[in-house]
C-alpha positions as CSV (number, residue, x, y, z in Angstrom):
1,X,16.2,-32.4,-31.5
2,X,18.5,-29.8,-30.7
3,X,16.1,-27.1,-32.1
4,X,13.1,-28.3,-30.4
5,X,15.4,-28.2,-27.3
6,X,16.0,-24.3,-27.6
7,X,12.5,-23.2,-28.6
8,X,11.1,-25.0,-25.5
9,X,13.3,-23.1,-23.7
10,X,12.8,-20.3,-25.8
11,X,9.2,-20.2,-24.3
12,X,9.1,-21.4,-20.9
13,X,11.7,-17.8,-20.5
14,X,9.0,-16.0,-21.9
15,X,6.6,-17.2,-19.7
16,X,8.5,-16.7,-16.7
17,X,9.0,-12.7,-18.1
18,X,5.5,-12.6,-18.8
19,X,5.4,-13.7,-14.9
20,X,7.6,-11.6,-13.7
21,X,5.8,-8.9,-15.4
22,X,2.2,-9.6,-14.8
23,X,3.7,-9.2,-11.0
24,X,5.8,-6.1,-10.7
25,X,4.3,-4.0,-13.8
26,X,0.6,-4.5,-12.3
27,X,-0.5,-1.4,-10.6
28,X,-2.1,-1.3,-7.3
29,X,-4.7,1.1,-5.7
30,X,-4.2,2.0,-1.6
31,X,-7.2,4.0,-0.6
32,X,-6.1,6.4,2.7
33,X,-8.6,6.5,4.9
34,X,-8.3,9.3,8.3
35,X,-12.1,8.3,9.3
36,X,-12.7,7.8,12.9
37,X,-13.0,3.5,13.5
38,X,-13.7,2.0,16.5
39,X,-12.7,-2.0,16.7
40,X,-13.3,-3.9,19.9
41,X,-14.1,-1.4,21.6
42,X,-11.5,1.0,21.0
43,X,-11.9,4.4,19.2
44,X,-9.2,5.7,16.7
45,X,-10.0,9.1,16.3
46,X,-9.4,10.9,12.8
47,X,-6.6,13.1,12.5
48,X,-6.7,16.6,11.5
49,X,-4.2,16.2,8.4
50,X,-2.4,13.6,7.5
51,X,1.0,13.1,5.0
52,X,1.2,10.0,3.5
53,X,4.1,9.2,0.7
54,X,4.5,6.0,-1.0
55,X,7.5,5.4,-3.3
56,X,8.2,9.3,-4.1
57,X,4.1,10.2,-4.8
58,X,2.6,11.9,-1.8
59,X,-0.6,12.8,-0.8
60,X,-2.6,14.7,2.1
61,X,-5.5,13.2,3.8
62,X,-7.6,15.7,5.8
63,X,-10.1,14.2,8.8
64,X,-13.0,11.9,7.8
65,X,-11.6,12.1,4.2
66,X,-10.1,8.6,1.9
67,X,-7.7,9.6,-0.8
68,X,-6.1,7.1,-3.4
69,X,-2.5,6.7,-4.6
70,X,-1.5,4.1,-7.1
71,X,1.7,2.0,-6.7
72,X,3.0,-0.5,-9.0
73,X,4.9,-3.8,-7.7
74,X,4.2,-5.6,-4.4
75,X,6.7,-4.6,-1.9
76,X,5.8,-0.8,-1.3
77,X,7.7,1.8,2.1
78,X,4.8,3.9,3.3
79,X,5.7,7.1,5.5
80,X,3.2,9.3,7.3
81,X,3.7,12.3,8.7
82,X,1.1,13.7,11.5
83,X,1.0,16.5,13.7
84,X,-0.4,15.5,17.8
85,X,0.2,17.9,20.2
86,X,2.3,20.2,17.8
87,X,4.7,17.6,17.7
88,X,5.7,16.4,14.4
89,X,6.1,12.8,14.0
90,X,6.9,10.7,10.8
91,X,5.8,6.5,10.9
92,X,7.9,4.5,8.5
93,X,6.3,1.0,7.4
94,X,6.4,-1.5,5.0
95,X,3.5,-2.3,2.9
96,X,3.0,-5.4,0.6
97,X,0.1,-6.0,-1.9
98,X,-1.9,-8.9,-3.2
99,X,-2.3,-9.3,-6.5
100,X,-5.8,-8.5,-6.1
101,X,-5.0,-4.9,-6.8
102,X,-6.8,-3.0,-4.2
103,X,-5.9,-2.2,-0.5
104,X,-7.3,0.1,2.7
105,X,-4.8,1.6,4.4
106,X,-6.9,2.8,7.9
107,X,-4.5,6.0,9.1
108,X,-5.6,6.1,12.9
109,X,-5.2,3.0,13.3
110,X,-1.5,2.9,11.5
111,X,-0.8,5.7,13.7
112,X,-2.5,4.7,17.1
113,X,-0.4,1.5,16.7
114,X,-2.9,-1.1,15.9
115,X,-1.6,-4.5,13.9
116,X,-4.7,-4.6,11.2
117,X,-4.0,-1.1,9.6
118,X,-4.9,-2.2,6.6
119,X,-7.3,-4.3,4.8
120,X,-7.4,-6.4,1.4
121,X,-10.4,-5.7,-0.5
């Protein structure tokens, strides 16, 4: 009884690592898009060039270009740094991911302040 009792337990740890795993090892693509969108009405103009950094890998997204970085884990700190009106300005937010693997990340819109800057695919 008492070994039955420890390999049962024995594998329902595994399977919670495996879990665990499976979650936070599984990398994730975020496509940058600086395209011009307009939703409801509302342009969002493309910026000129755009800094993006996700966990330490960084990227620059020129206008109407999409550029891809890969991040592994769910809970992800994006930063972008633009340039409007020769003023420098750096956006901090916090970016979570489905498992589903795949995510849009629209930058005017991120930058122009709209909620739905990004979309699941």
């Amino acid at each position: 009884m008492r070994g039955f009792l420890i390999k049962s337990t024995l594998i329902v740890v595994i399977i919670i690592f495996a879990i665990f795993l499976f979650i936070y090892g599984k990398e994730h693509k975020v496509y940058l898009d600086n395209k011009s969108i307009t939703v409801n009405n509302v342009e969002y103009a493309s910026y000129p060039s755009v800094t993006v950094k996700i966990d330490g890998k960084s990227t620059v997204v020129r206008s109407r270009r999409r550029k891809v970085l890969y991040a592994k884990g769910p809970y992800h700190k994006i930063i972008v740094e633009y340039t409007k009106d020769g003023t420098k300005t750096t956006i901090e937010k916090n970016l979570k991911l489905d498992l589903n693997g795949i995510v849009i990340v629209n930058l005017p819109e991120l930058i122009d302040g709209y909620e739905n800057w990004q979309q699941k695919k």
